[in-house]
N, C-alpha and C positions, 0 to 999 in steps of 0.2 A: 353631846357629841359622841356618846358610848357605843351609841342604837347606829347608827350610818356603819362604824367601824365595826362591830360585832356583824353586822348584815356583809359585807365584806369579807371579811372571813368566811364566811358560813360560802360563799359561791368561791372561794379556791378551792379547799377543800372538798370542794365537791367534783372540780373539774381534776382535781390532780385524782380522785378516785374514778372517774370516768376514762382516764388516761392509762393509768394501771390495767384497768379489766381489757383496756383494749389490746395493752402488750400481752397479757396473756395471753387472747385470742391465737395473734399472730404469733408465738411463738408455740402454740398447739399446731397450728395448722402448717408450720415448717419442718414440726419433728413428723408428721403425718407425712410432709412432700419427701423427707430425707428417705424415711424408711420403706415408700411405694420405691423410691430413687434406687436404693440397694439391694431392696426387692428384684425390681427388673434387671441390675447390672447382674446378678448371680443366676438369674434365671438366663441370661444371652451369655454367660460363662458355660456356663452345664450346658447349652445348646449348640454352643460352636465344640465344643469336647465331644459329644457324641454325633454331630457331623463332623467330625475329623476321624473322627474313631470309625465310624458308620461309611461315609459319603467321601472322604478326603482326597481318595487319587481321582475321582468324577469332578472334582471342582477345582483342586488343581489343575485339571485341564482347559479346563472352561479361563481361569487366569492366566493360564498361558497364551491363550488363544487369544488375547485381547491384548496380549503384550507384541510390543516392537523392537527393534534394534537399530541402530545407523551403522548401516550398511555403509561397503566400500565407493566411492569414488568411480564415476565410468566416465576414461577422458573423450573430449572431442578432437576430432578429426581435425586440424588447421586444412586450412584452403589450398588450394591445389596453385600453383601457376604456370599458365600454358604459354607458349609465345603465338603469332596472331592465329595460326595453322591446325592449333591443337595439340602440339607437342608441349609434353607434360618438362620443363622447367626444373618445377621445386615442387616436393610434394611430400607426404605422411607417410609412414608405412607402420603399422602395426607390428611392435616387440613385447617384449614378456621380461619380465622381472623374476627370477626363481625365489622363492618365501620362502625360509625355513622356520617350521614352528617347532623350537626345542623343545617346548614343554611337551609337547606330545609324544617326540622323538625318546626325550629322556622318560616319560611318564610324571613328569613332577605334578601332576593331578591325581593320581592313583593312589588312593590309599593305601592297595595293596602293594607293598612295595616287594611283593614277589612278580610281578607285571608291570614294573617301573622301568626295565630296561629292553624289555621285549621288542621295540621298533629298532634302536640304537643300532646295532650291528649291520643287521639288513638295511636300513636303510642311507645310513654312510655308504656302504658297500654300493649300492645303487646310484646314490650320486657322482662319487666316482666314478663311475660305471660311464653316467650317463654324458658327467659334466667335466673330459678329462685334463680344463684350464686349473684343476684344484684336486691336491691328492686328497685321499681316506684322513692324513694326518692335518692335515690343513680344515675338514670340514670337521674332525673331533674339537678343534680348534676352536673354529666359530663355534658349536653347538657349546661346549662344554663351559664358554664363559661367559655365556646366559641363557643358564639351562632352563629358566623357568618363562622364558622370552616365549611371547605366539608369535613374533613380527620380525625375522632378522632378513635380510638380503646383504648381501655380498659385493663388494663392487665388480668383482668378477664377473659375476653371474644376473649382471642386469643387462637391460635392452639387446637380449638375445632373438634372434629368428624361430619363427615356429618352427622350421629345421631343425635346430638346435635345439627346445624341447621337444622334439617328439620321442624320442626314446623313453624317456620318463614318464610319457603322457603315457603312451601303452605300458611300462610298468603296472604304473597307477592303477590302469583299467583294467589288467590280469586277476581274475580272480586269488588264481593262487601265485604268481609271482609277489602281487599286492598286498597279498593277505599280511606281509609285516612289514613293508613298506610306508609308512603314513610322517606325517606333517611335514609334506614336500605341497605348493598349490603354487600358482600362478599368476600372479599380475599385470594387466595390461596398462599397454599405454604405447604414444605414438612417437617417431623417431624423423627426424626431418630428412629428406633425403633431395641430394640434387643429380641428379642421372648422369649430367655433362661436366660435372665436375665445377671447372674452371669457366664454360660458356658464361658471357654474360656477368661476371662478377659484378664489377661494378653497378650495373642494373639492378640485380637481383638482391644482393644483400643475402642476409642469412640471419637466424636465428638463434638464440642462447638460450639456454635449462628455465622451463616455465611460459615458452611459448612464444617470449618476449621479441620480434622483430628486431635486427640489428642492422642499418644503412640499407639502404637500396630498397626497393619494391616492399620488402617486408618490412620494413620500419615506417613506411608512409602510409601502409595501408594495414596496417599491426590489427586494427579493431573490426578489419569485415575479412580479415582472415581466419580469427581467433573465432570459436564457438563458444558454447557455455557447456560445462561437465553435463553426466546424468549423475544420477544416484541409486542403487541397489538396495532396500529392505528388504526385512523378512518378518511371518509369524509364524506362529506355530496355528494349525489347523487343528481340524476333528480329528486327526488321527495323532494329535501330539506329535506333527512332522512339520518343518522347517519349511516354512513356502516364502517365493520369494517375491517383489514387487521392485518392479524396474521402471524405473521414470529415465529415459533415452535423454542420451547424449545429443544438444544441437550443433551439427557441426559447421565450422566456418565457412564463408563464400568464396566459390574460387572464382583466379583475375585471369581475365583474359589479357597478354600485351599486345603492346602492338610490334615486339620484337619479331621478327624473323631470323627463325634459328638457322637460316641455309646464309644469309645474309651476316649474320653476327660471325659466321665460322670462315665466311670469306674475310670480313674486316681483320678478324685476329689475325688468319693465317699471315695474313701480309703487316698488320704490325709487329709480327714476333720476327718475320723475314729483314723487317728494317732493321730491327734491334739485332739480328745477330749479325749484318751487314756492317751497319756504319754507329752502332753502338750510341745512340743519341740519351739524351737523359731526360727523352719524351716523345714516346708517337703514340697519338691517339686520331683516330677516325671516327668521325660520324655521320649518319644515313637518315635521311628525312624525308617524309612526301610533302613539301612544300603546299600541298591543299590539301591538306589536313592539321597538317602539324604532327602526326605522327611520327615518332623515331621507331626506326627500323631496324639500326643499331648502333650501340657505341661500343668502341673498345680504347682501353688504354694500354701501355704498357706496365703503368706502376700499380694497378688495379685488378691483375687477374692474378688471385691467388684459389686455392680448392676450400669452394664453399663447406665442403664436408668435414675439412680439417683446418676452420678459419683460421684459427692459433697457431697455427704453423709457423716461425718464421725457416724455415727451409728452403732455399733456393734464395735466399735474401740475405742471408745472417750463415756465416760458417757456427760450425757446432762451437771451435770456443769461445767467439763472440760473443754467440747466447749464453755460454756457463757464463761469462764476465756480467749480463746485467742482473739488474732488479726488476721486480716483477712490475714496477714503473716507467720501468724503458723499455721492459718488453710490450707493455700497453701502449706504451706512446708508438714507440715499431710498427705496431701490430694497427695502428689506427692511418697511420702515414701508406700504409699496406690499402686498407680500408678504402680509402679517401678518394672520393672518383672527381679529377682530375677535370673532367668532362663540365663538371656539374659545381665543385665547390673550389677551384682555382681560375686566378686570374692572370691575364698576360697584357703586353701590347700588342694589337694585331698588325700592327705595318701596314702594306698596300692593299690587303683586302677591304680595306676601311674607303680607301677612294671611290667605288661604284654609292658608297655610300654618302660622302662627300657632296657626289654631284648629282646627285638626285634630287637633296637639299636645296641646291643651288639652282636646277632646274625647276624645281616646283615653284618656288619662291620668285620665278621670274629674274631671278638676278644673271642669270646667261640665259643661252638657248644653244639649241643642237647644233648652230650656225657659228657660235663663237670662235672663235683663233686665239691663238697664244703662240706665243714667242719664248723657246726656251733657249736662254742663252747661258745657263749652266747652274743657277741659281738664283735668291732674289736678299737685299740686302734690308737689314730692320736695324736704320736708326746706327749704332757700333758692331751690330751681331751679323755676318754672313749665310747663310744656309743653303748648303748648296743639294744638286741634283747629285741622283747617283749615274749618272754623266756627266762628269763635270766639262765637256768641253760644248755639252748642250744638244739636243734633240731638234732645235733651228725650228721655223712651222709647224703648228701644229692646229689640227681640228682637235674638238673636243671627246670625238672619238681616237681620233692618234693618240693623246694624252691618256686617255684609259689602258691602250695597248702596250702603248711605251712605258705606264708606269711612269711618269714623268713626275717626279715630286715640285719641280718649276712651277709646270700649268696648275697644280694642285693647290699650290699657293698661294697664286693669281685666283683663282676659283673660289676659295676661303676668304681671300681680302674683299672681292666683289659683294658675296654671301654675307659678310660682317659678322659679330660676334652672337648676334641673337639670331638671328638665323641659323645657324652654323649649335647653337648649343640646344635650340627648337627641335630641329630633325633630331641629333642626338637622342632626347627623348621621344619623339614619335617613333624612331625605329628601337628605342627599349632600351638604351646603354646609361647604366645608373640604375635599372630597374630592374627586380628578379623576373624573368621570364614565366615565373609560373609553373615552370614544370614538376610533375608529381615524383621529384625524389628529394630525397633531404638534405640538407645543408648547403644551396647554391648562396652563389654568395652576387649581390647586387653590382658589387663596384660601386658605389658614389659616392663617398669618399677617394675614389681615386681617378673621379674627374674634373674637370674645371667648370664651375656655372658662370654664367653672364656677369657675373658682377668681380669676379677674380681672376677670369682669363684675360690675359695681353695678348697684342699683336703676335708676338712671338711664339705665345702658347698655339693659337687660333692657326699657325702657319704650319707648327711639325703637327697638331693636332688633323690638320687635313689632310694627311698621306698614312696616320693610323701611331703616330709617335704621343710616347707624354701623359697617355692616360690608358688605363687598365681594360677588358672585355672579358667578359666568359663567354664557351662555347656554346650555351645555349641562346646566347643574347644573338652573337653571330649568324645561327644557323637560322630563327626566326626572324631577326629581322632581312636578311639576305634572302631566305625564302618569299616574303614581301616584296621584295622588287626583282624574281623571276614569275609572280606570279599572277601580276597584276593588278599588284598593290593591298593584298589581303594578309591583314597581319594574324595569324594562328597561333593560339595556346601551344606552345611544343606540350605534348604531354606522350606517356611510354603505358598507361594503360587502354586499353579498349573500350572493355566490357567487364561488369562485376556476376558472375549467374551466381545464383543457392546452388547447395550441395546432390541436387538434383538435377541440374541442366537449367530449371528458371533461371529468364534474365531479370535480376534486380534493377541495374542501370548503366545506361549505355552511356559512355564517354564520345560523344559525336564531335566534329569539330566544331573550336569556340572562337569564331573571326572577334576580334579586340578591338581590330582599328583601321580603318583604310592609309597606309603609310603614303604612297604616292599613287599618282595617274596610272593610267593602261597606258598612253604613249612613252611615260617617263621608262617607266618596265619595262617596255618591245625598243627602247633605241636602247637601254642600258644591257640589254639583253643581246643585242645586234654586237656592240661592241665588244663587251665578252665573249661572243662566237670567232672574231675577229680576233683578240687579244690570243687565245689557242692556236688559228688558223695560222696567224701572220706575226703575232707577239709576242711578250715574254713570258705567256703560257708554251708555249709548243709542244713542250714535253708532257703535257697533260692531256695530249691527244688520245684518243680510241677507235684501233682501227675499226673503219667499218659505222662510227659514229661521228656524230654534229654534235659540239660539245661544248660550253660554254663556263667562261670563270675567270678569277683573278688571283694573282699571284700573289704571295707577300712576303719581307725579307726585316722582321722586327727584331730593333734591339731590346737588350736588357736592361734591367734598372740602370744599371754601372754603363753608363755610353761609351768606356773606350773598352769592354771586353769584345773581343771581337770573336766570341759564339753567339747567333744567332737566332732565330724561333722563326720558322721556315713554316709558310703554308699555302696552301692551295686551298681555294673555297668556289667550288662549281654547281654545273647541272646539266641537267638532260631530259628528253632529247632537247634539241635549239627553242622549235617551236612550242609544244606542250610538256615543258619539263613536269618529270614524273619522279625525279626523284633529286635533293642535292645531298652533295658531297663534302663535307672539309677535312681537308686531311693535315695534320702536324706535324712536322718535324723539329724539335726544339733541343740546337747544341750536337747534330752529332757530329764524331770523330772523321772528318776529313781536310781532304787538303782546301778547299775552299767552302768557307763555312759558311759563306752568304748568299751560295744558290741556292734558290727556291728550287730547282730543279730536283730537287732529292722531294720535296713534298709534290711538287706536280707528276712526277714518276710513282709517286705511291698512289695517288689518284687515279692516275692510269690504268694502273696494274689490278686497282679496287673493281672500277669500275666497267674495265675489261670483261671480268665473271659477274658482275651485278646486273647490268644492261641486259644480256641474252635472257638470264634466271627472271628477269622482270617483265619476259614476251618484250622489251624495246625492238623494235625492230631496225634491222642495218638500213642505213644510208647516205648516200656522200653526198649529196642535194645541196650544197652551201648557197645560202642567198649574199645574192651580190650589193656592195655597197658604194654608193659614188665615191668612200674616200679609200676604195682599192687600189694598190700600187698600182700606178701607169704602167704599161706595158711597153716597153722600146723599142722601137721601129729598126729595121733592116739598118738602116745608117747609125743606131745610136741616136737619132734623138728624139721625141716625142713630137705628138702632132700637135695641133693649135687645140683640141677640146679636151687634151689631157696637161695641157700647160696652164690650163685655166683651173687647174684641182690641185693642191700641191703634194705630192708621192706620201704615205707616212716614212716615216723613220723605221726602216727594221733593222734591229740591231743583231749583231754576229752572236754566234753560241753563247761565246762569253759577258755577252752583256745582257743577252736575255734573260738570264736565269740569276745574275747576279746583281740586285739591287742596291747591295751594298750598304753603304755606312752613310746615310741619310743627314744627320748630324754632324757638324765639323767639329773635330777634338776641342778647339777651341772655347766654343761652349756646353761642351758634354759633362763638366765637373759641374759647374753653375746648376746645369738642367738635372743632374743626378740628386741634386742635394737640395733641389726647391721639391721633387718629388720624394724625396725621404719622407718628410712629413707624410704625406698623405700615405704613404703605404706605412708607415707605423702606426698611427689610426686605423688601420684597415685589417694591422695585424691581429689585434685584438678578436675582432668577428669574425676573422677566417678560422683562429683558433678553436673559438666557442663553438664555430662549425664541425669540429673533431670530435667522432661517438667517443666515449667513452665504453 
């Protein structure tokens, strides 16, 4: 067994000396790598030493020249907005920020600090000079308590006019005035500006610090206003000199509206004239092309504050009013200010609501133009009364009488016929419960503050058909009414036009967007006769315009509370008779007079609108009225009618005082009941109208 295990041995032995010679190797051939290794690092030591020494300011140039910097900021232009004409709205305007760089001022880079004060004097001196919102001791001031600052600006001395710098520019440029002048520069950027001030508010919206859109035009179209910055770098060139590389600013898209600024200035004029008149605690108008859906203009009274000094509450709030809030009431103020009226509040509309009623009821077959009605002063539901606001009755009636009279009776009867689905079908085909669609922010739908088929009653379905019991916005109003003057074509209300680039290209055209055929061309040309009629002979009249054929209906709606007996007063029209070219609604809601339920105060503001709108719109005059078989009989020499006029029964026209006052529609009786079944639904409602408020 010796010999196997001795032979054993003999091959470790051998491989562990094989193993050894081989660490030698390698560790020869590392001290060899080490010392080429340190070889070469002392030989690129001693080489960059005598190119430094040799070659140094030629290669530092050459590393400059390859170096960059991040450059300043260059802003974009926001978009311009024109109303339809080209008249510039809201727009940019280029201001200047003054930069003080103290380190330079004071020298706190100078080594030599016998040339550390050398700008200070002179150039204080100069700023004063230039800038005299800040004394010499006010800019020691800034300067001196951050003396080593390159970036300071002043709140003074920001969003200044190039006016206003230019004195300093030409310093600056003076050779020798300049010559100790230094680390004064300039910063741009752009400043919103609204030309008209107060035009348009509501529409237009306005802008906060960063570009940001705030309500109105500029808040809904925030993102094709807005551009994107450029950027300015720099290098240093062959000549060791600062060059600079500019990547341009994209500027935003300007909006063409479909506002007409000749138009918006006649609506104000005459809503501010209501407000200093009869002091209401609401007049708002608004102006539409019915085939298009274009708005032409709206104005409010609680909505035209100065775009330029949105914050303002001035003319709203006495000075110690405002010391008394927090900067949470003043926001809340300031949003209630904001809040376009037009677009994001809801009301009852009263009698405007009846052309709508029976158009329903005509499409559906459930009358015809031929029907009659008997108003005998009201109609009884079961314990509940409801009466006309005539209560001794209107007596025959066609179903054009009933439009002119205003007759809550036939309306009724009209509703009952119609029945509940009917009656909440149209609802929705003319758009009530549903946002209109138009391009500004926060309208508010209503639907919650109507009844659907499965939870309105007789009784709802009865004041529901003369415009009582359930909520509208102006826009819902104004398009679905534009619908049945126009031949049944329902339009997108919408307030812009057209989007062009910053160059005059058009991006995209807003054309009209027909929705939905609402009703027939017949239903439209007799609802349309009758409203020419309701003016001529009805409890329009006072909505007349000389020299024009003018068409529309009146309305006299309560408030949530049924026995306050202020009002919300309106007139919703058109013109001309035949090819209406443009409609009208006007508001009056609540003002200070003796009789607070004539409509007569909004058919007068109608008037007075559409007086100066008419001519400004090429309408041309004339008194052409088409005749109708259910025109007042004419009385014969003797007093009494002939046998072909005995066969048509006369309408009803009622004396001054009843035309215009429609009055209290609801009997006291169930005005608590009906106030407080609608509670619910507008506390529901109140939540989204809220959420509706910019912050």
């Amino acid at each position: 067994m010796s010999k196997p295990n001795s032979k054993k041995r003999n091959e470790n032995v051998g491989k562990r000396r094989v193993k050894k010679r081989l660490n030698e190797v390698m560790q020869a051939r590392l001290r060899v790598i080490f010392f080429l290794i340190l070889a070469a690092f002392f030989v690129i030591v001693v080489r960059t030493m005598y190119l430094n020494s040799a070659k140094g300011k030629q290669y530092k140039e050459i590393i400059l020249k390859q170096q960059t910097y991040d450059g300043k900021a260059i802003p974009f232009k926001r978009g311009d907005i024109t109303d339809r004409n080209g008249n510039i709205l809201a727009t940019s305007v280029k201001v200047y920020n003054v930069v003080i760089d103290a380190g330079i001022i004071t020298g706190s880079d100078e080594k030599d600090s016998e040339n550390r004060y050398q700008y200070y004097k002179p150039t204080i001196q100069a700023l004063a000079e230039c800038f005299p919102q800040m004394t010499e001791e006010e800019f020691k001031q800034v300067i001196d308590s951050k003396p080593e600052s390159h970036y300071i600006i002043d709140n003074k001395l920001r969003r200044l006019s190039y006016e206003q710098t230019e004195k300093m520019r030409e310093i600056l440029a003076d050779k020798k005035k300049g010559k100790f002048v230094k680390g004064v520069w300039f910063e741009e950027e752009y400043k919103r500006m609204y030309p008209y001030n107060t035009l348009a508010s509501g529409a237009i919206g306005f802008t906060a610090s960063g570009n940001v859109g705030i309500t109105g035009i500029e808040h809904y179209y925030d993102d094709y206003l807005n551009g994107t910055d450029g950027r300015q770098y720099g290098h240093v060139n062959d000549d060791n000199s600062m060059e600079k590389i500019v990547k341009k600013a994209t500027d935003g898209y300007n909006l063409v509206s479909t506002i007409d600024l000749n138009l918006q200035q006649i609506c104000e004029k005459y809503v501010d004239q209501w407000v200093q008149e009869y002091h209401p605690k609401e007049v708002a108008v608004v102006l539409a092309n019915p085939n298009t859906g274009e708005i032409l203009a709206m104005a409010d009274n609680n909505s035209i504050y100065n775009l330029n000094d949105p914050y303002s509450l001035d003319g709203y709030y006495t000075q110690e009013q405002q010391a008394e809030m927090n900067e949470q009431q003043k926001l809340d103020a300031s949003n209630q200010i904001w809040r376009n009226f037009l677009v994001s509040d809801s009301y009852e509309a009263g009698s405007t609501i009846k052309p709508f009623t029976i158009a329903g009821a005509l499409e559906d077959g459930k009358i015809s133009t031929d029907t009659t009605f008997l108003c005998d002063g009201g109609e009884q539901y079961a314990t509940t009364y409801i009466g006309c606001h005539k209560r001794s009755g209107h007596g025959p009636e066609t179903l054009e009488q009933a439009l002119m009279n205003s007759c809550n009776d036939a309306l009724m009867q009209i509703s009952r016929m119609e029945g509940i689905e009917t009656f909440t079908k149209y609802q929705s085909i003319f758009g009530f419960g549903l946002k209109s669609g138009i391009d500004l922010p926060g309208e508010i739908s209503c639907a919650s503050l109507l009844y659907t088929a499965d939870n309105m009653t007789p009784i709802d379905l009865a004041c529901n058909s003369f415009g009582q019991n359930f909520n509208v916005n102006a826009m819902q109003m104004v398009a679905g009414f534009s619908s049945i003057v126009n031949g049944g074509n329902y339009y997108k209300p919408h307030i812009v036009k057209q989007i062009e680039s910053a160059n005059g290209g058009l991006v995209k055209s807003f054309d009209k967007q027909l929705i939905k055929q609402t009703i027939t061309k017949s239903t439209s040309d007799f609802l349309k006769q009758a409203m020419v009629n309701t003016v001529e002979s009805g409890t329009g009249k006072t909505a007349k315009v000389e020299g024009y054929v003018v068409g529309g209906k009146t309305g006299t709606a309560q408030h949530k509370d049924k026995t306050d007996k202020n009002y919300l007063l309106s007139f919703l029209g058109f013109a001309p008779y035949d090819k209406p070219q443009v409609v009208c609604y006007a508001i009056v809601d609540s003002p200070q007079v003796e009789n607070t339920s004539s409509s007569s105060y909004a058919c007068r503001l109608f008037s007075a609108v559409m007086t100066e709108v008419l001519p400004y719109m090429d309408v041309y005059q004339t008194r052409e009225v088409p005749q109708t078989e259910t025109e007042p009989a004419q009385e014969t020499t003797t007093g009494e009618t002939n046998s072909a006029e005995q066969e048509t029964t006369a309408p009803y026209v009622p004396s001054d005082d009843e035309a215009y006052d429609e009055g209290q529609a609801i009997d006291d009786s169930i005005a608590e009941s009906m106030s407080q079944e609608m509670d619910s639904k507008k506390q529901a409602a109140q939540e989204q109208e809220t959420t509706q408020e910019l912050d």
